[in-house]
C-alpha positions in Angstrom: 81.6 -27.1 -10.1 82.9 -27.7 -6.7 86.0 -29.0 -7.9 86.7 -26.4 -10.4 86.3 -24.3 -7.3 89.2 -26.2 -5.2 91.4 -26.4 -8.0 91.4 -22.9 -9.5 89.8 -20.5 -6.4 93.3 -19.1 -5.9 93.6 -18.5 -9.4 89.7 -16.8 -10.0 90.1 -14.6 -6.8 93.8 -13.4 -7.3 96.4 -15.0 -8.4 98.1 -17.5 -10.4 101.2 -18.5 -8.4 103.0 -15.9 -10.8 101.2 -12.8 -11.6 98.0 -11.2 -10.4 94.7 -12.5 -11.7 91.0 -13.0 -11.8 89.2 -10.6 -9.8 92.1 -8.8 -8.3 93.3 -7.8 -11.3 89.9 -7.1 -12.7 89.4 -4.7 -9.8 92.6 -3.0 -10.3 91.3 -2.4 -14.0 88.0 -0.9 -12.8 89.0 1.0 -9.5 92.3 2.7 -12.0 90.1 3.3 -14.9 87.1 5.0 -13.1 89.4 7.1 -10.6 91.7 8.5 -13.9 88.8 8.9 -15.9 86.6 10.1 -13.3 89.2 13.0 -12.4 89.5 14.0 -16.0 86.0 14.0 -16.9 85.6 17.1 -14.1 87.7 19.2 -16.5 86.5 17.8 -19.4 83.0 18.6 -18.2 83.6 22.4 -17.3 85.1 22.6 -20.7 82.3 21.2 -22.4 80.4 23.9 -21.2 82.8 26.7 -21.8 81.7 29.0 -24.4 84.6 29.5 -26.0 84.1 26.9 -28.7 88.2 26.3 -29.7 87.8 24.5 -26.2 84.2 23.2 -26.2 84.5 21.5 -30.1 87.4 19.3 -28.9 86.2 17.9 -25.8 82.8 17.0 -27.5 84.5 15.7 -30.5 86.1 13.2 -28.2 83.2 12.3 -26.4 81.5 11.6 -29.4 84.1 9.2 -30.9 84.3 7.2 -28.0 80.6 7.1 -27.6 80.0 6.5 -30.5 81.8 3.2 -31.1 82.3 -0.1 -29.5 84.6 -0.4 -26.4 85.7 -3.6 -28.0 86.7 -1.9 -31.2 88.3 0.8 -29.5 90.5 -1.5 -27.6 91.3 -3.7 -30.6 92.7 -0.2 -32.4 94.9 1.0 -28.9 96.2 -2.6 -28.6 96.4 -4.1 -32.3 96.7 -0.8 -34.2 98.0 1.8 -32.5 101.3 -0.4 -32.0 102.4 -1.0 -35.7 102.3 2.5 -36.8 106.0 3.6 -37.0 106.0 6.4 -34.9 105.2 4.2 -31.7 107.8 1.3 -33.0 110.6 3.8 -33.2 110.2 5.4 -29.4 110.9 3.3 -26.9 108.6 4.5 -24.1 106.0 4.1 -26.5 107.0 0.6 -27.7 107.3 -0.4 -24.3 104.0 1.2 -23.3 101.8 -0.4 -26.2 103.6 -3.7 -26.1 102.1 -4.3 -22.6 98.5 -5.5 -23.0 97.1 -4.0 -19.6 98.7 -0.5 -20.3 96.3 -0.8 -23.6 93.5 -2.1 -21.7 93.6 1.0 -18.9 94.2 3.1 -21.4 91.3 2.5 -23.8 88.9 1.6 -20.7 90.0 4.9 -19.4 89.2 7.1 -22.6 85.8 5.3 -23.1 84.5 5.9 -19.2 85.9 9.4 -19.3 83.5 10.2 -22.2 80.4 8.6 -20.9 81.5 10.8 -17.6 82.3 13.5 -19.2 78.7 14.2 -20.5 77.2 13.0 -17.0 78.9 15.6 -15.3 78.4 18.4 -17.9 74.6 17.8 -18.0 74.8 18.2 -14.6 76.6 21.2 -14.1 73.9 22.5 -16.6 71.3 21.6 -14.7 72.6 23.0 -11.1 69.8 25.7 -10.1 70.9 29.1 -11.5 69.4 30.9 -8.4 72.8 29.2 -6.3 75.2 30.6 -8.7 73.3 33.8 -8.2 73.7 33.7 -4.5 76.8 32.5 -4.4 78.1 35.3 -6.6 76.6 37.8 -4.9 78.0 36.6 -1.7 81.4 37.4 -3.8 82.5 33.9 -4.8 85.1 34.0 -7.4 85.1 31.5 -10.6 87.5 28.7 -8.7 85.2 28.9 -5.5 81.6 28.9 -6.8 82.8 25.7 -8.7 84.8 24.1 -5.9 82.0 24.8 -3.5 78.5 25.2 -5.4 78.6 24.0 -8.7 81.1 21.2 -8.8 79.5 19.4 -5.3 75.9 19.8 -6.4 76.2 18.4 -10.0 78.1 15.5 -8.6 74.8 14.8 -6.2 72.8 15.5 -9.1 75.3 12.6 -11.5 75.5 10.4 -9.0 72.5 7.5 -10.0 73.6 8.0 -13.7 77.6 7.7 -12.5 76.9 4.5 -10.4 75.5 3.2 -13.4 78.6 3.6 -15.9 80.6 2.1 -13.0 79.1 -1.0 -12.8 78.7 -1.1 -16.9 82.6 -0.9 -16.5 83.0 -3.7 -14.8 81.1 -5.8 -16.7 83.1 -4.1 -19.9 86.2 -5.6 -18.3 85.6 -9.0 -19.5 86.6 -7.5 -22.6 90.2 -7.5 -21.0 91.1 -10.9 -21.9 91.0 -10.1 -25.7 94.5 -8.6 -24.5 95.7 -11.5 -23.0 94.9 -9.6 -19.8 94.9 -12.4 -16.7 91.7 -11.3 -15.7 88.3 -13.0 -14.1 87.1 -13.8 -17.9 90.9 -14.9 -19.1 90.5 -17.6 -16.1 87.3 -18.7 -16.6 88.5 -18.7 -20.6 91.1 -21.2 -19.1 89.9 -23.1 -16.8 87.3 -23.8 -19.9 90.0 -24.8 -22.1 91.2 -26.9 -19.6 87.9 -28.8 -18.8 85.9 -28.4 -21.7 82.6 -27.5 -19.1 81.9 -24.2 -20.3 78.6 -23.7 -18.2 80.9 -24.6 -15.1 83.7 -22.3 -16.2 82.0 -19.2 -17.3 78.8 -20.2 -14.8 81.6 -19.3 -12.0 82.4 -16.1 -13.9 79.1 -14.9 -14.1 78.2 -15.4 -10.3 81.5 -13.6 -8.8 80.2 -10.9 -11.3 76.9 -10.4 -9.9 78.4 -10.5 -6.5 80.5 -7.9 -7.4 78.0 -6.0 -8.9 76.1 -6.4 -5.7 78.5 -4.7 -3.5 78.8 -2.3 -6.2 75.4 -1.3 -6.2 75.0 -1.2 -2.1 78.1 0.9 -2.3 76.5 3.4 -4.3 72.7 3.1 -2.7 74.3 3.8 0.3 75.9 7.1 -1.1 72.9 8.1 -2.5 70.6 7.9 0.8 73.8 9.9 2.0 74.0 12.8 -0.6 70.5 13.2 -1.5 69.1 13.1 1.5 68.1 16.5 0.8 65.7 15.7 -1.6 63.9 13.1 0.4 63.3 15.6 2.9 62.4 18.4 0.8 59.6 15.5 -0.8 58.3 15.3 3.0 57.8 19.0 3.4 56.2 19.1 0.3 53.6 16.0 1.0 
């Protein structure tokens, strides 16, 4: 294993000599996927709890889809399908767009974390104590400010353990990159495999940058956590 390690570290960590790779490029995967999707899913989520149902069907349609079926499948139909239907052969941003195997993968890993996120973030604007909204409404707080200032900042406390989750079930999902001859962490270790023929070496490595990853992942978010719900540890206190 140690010698795997000197002969393809530079390779694993980030790059190849050539392009980016292992867990740089898985990174940039998981840091551009959750950021997109985590900005969309805010105005997903307010729609999803419109009641105007012309905007609420749509949304939950699509949340449902992309819940509702594997990431793996859905990537295989953005990079595999999606590029020999004619429409996307004959325009040339979109040729060019679905040719490129890591424009697929961001795209597909963006449409699946934006569901899951979606429905965090509406359960938890449903779930943001009415008797707020009725104070901050009576204080005069238009729509745009009691959701900027009240609603939008206390269902992301309230998301916040069931968002760090999806986060670090995306990065896991990015091993799925490879499948489109994306040069990530999984690609390498696919390689280095092919290469060596010690598979428990090879993927072994994998595995434990993964958990460290995850690790710092995890500490990342605990740490946010003790930050933005350190109301409710006090108000546990006063209540004991």
């Amino acid at each position: 294993m140690i010698e795997i390690l000197q002969e393809y570290w530079q390779a694993l960590l980030w790059t190849d000599g050539y392009n980016i790779t292992g867990v740089a490029i898985t990174l940039w995967i998981l840091i551009l996927c959750v950021t997109i999707g985590g900005a969309l899913s805010l105005l997903l989520a307010i729609g999803r709890n419109s009641q105007n149902r012309f905007i609420k069907f749509p949304i939950w349609l699509y949340t449902y889809v992309f819940r509702g079926t594997p990431l793996y499948v859905q990537l295989l139909i953005i990079y595999t399908g999606i590029y020999t239907l004619s429409v996307v052969k004959e325009n040339y941003i979109l040729d060019e767009f679905f040719r490129n195997g890591l424009n697929c993968t961001i795209l597909a890993f963006t449409l699946n974390t934006c569901a899951y996120t979606t429905e965090f973030f509406a359960g938890a604007i449903r779930n943001v104590p009415n008797g707020e909204i009725e104070a901050a409404t009576a204080l005069g707080f238009n729509r745009f400010q009691l959701y900027r200032h009240i609603i939008l900042p206390r269902a992301f406390r309230i998301a916040l353990p069931a968002y760090s989750n999806e986060v670090i079930f995306m990065l896991h999902s990015t091993a799925l990159a490879f499948t489109a001859t994306v040069p990530d962490l999984m690609k390498i270790a696919q390689d280095i495999y092919a290469e060596t023929y010690q598979p428990f070496h090879a993927f072994g490595i994998a595995a434990v940058i993964y958990l460290c990853v995850s690790f710092i992942l995890i500490w990342g978010f605990k740490k946010l956590e003790n930050y933005f719900l350190a109301y409710v540890r006090v108000a546990n206190v006063k209540n004991n």
